[in-house]
N, C-alpha and C positions, 0 to 999 in steps of 0.2 A: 943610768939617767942622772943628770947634776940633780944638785938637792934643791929645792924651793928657793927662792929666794921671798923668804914671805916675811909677812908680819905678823908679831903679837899679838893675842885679841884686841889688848887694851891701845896697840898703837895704832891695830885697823879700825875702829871705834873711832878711835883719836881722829882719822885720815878722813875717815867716811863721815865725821861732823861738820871738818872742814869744808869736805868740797861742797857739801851740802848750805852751809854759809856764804861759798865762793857763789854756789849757783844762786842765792836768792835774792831778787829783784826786789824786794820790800813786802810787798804783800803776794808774790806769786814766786813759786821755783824754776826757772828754764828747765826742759828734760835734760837738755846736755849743752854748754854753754856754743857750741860751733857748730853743730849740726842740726839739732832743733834748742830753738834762744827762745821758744815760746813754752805756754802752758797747754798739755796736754790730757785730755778724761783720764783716761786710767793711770798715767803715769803720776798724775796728781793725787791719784787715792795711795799708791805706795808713795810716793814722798810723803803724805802724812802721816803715813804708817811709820816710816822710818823719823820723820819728827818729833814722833809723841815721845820715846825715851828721852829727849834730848828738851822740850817744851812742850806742852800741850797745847798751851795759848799759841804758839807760830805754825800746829800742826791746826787747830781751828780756824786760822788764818788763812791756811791754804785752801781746804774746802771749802770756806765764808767766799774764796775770789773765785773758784770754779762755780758756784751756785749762784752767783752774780752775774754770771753770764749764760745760766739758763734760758733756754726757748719761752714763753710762757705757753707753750703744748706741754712739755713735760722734760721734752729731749735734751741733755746733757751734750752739745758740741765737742767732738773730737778735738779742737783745739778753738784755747782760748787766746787770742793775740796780744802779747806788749804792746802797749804803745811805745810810736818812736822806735822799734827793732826792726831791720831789715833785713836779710839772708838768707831768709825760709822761701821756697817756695812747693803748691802755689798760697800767696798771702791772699791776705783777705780782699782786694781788690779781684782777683780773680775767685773769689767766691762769693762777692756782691752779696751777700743773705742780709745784711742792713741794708738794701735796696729793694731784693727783692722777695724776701721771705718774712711772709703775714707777723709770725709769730717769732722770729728773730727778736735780740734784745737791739735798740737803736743807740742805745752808751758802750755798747763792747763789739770789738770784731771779733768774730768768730766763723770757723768753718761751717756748712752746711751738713756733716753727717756727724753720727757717736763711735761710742767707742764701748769695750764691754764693761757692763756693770759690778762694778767693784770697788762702788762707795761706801758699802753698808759694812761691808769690813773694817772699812777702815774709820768708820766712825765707832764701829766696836772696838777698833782696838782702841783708839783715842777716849774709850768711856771707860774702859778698864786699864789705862796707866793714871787716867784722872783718879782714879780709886785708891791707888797707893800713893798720892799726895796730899797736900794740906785741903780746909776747906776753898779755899779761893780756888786751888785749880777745877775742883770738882764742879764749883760754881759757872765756871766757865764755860766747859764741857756740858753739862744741863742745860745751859741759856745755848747755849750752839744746838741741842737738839731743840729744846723748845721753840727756838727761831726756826729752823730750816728741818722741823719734821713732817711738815707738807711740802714741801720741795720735793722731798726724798722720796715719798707717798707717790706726788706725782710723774716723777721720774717713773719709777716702776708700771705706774699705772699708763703709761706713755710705752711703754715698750709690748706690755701686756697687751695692749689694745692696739695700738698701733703699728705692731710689728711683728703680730700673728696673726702671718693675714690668711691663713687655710683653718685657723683653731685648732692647729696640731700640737702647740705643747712646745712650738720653736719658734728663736726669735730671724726673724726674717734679715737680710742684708741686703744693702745696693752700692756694698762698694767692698773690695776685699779688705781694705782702709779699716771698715767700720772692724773687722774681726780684732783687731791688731796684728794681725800675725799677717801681713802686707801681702808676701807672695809666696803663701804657703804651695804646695801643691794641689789642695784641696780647692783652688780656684783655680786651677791649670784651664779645667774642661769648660768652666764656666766662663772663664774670660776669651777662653778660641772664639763663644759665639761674640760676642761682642766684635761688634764691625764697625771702628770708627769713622764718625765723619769728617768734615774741616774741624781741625782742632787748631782756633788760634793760637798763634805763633806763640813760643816759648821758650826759659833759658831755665836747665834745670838749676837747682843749687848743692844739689846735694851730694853731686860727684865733683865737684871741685872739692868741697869741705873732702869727702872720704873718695879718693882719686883710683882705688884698688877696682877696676871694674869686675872683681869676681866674688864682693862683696855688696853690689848691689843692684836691685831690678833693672834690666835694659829701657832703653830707648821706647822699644817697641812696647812694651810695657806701658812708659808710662804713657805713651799715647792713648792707650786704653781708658788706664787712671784717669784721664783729662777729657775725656770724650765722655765718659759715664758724669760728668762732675757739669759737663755741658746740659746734659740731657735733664740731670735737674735742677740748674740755673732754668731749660724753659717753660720747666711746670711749677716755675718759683717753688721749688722745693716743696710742695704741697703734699701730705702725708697722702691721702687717695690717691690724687694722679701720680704719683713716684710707684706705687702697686700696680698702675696699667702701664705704665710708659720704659719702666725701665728696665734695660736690655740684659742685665744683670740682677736677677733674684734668689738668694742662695740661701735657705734655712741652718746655719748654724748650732751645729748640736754643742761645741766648746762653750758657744757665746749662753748658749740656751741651760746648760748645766751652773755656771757660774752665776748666771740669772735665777735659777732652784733657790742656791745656794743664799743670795744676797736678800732673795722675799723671806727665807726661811731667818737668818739673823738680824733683819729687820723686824721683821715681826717678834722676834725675841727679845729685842730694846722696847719695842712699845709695850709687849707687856712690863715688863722691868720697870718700865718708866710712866705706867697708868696712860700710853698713848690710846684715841676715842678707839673702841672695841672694833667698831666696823672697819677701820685700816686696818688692824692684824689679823680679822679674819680673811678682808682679801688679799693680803699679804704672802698668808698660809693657802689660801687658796690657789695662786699664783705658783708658790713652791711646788704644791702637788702638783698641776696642768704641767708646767715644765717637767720636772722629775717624770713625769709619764711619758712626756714626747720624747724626750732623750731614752728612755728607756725602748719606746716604740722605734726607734733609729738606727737600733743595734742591729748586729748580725744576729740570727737564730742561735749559730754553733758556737762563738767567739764568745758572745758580746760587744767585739768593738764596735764604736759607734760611728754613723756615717752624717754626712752633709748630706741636705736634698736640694738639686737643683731645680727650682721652680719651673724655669724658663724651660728647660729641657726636660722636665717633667721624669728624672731619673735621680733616683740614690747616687753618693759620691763616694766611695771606698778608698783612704790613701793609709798610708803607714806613716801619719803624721801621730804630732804629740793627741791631738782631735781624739783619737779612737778612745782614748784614756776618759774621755768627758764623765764614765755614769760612775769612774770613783771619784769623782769630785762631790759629787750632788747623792749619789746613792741610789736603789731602787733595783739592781741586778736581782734575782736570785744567785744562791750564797755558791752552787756552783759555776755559773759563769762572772760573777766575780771573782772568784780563786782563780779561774781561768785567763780573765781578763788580767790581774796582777802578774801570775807567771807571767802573759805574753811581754808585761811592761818592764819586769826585772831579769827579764829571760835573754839570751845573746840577740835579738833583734833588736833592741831597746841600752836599757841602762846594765847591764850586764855585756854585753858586747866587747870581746876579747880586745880589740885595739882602743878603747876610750883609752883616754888621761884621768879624770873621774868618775865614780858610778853615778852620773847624772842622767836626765832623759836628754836627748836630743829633740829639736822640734820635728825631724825625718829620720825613719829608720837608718842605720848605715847600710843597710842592705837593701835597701828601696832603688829604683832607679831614677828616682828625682831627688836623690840624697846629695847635696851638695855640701862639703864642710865646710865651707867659707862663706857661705850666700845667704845670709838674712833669717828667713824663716825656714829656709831647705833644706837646714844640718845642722847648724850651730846651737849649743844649749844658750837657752836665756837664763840667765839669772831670777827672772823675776817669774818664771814658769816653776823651776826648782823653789821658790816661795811659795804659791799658790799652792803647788802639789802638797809640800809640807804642810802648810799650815790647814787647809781641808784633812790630810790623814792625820794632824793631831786632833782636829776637832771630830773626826770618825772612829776615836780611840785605838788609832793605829798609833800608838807613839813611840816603837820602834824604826817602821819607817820614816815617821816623819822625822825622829833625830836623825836618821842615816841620814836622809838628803840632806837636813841644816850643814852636818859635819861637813857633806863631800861638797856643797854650795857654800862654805865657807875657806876650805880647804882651796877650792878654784879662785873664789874673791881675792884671797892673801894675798896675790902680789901686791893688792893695793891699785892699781889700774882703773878699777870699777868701769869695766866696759860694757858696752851694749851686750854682746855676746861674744861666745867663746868658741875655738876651734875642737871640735870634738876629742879629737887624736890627740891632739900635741899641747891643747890649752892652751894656746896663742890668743891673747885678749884680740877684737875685730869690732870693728865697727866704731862708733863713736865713744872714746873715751872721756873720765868723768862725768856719766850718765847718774842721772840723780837717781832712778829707781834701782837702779845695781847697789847704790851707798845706802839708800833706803831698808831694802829686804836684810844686806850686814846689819846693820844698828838694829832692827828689829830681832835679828838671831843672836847678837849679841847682848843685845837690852836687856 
């Protein structure tokens, strides 16, 4: 095998600040300057995660313009629109929610669904680099909590209420969208039932920009995407009627563990920060109800953990990254956690005799929805290899979690910073110069 052609730490730092400058529009980051030229939920929590070594003040800049575009329900929009940018679709004219949704913001366009919560991290990490600078930066960082710690409060308390809708302990979805992880196979079964209607006419964009059709969802797909996106344009997006109406309801246990996760270091800022007692205790409250439902999700024998499909009223078992959800958030007993790790580092997973990396894949390679080129169905994310990491440092795994930084550093090196990677061969895929790929670098290297 040729040797790497990589980079230095200090040159990929160097490279990863750069595009990270290239991408930013003034007060918001593009995800990736040709593929998506807007701002995105979670993609903007790791851009600021990767900004804080770099600025704190341009890393509170970033979430100051995603919380600006807040619902005033509580709901954080999957994407927040440029003005003046054109190439995405569908844009905000085909999501009307400044027309048609009560609680839409009427100064920002933005999409009608979210995205998973993973803000609270990233205002931790931006409150602990403010720590190792002068007073002024630390200042800044403070007035950003003290400004937008009911924002954040209500966020949480918007998903807690609004989007458990059985009181299981899971955050509910109505769109595979809302997961991030677009067309995992974990929505295969859920989307068969989905039977479009007239789906006004459409021109995608996003196979021109990446033209490789075995890197991204078909046709027929997104007809789905756009029919489900119809159905709540006609309940004006309305939190109760979206829970009768819509054709697609799928309990997320990733989204619902990562949600544990962000009430649990939320609540650990207010107290830190003397925030009023009754937000961290339902904070803390919030962590536990989740951490239970994910726990209740698991297999008996395994532990891994499953999706529940509302609609079809059955569990959803894939040999996606998904199953990994209860060592995020925690709550296994201590043997089907050891269990649940073999299975992750074991040859089905990130041990797997053909990887190029010990990285997880978002689908087993031995799955039969394992595809290595396709989106969510194979390819490792970059910014998964983060999250894993950075949860097993804070679970006092700090073994693992260095192995992943190394071997998620080791893949970055070319320098490419791509959406994702080819399992096998480590062929960067998808849209390059991704800002949350340069983000998770600079923070491993920070």
């Amino acid at each position: 095998m040729p040797p790497d052609p990589s980079f230095a730490p200090t040159q990929l730092a160097a490279r990863a600040a750069y595009l990270l400058r290239g991408n930013d529009l003034g007060v918001m980051t593009t995800a990736a300057p040709l593929l998506y030229p807007h701002m995105w939920s979670w993609d903007a929590a790791f851009v600021a995660i990767g900004l804080a070594p770099l600025s704190v003040e341009r890393a509170v800049v970033e979430l100051d313009t995603l919380l600006s575009a807040q619902w005033s329900n509580g709901m954080i929009p999957h994407i927040v629109f440029a003005n003046g940018v054109d190439g995405y679709f569908p844009g905000p004219a085909r999501w009307a929610t400044s027309a048609l949704a009560e609680h839409a913001p009427r100064t920002r366009h933005t999409s009608g669904i979210t995205q998973p919560p993973v803000h609270a991290i990233a205002v931790q990490r931006i409150l602990d680099r403010a720590k190792t600078r002068g007073r002024s930066t630390r200042a800044v960082a403070e007035a950003f909590l003290d400004r937008r710690w009911d924002d954040l409060v209500c966020w949480h308390r918007w998903l807690a209420e609004c989007r458990d809708l059985r009181g299981q302990g899971r955050i509910t979805l109505y769109h595979g969208w809302e997961s991030g992880m677009d067309n995992s196979p974990r929505w295969d079964s859920a989307y068969a039932n989905v039977i479009p209607g007239a789906v006004p006419e459409y021109q995608r964009e996003d196979n021109k920009i990446n033209t490789d059709s075995t890197q991204r969802p078909s046709d027929t797909e997104y007809d789905r995407y756009l029919w489900l996106l119809e159905e709540m344009k006609a309940v004006r997006y309305d939190d109760e009627l979206l829970a009768k109406t819509m054709s697609f309801a799928v309990e997320d246990v990733f989204v619902s563990a990562i949600f544990s996760v962000a009430c649990t270091v939320l609540a650990e800022i207010g107290e830190d920060y003397k925030r009023p007692s009754a937000d961290v205790r339902d904070l803390y409250g919030w962590a536990d109800r989740f951490r239970a439902g994910v726990i209740d999700a698991t297999d008996q024998r395994t532990g891994a953990a499953r999706d529940f499909d509302v609609r079809a009223d059955k569990w959803v078992a894939t040999e996606t990254v998904a199953q990994f959800a209860p060592l995020l958030c925690g709550g296994l007993s201590h043997d089907k956690e050891r269990a649940l790790l073999k299975l992750l580092e074991g040859p089905r997973f990130s041990s797997h005799p053909d990887l190029r990396y010990a990285l997880i894949p978002t689908t087993s390679p031995v799955s039969r929805d394992f595809r290595p080129r396709e989106y969510w169905r194979g390819p490792v994310w970059p910014v998964t290899t983060w999250l894993f990491s950075w949860c097993f440092a804070r679970r006092g795994w700090a073994e693992r979690a260095s192995a992943l930084r190394q071997e998620g550093l080791r893949q970055a090196s070319d320098g490419s910073f791509a959406e994702y990677y080819e399992p096998f061969t480590g062929e960067p895929l998808g849209s390059m110069q991704q800002s949350w790929t340069a983000a998770a670098v600079l923070d491993w290297l920070g």
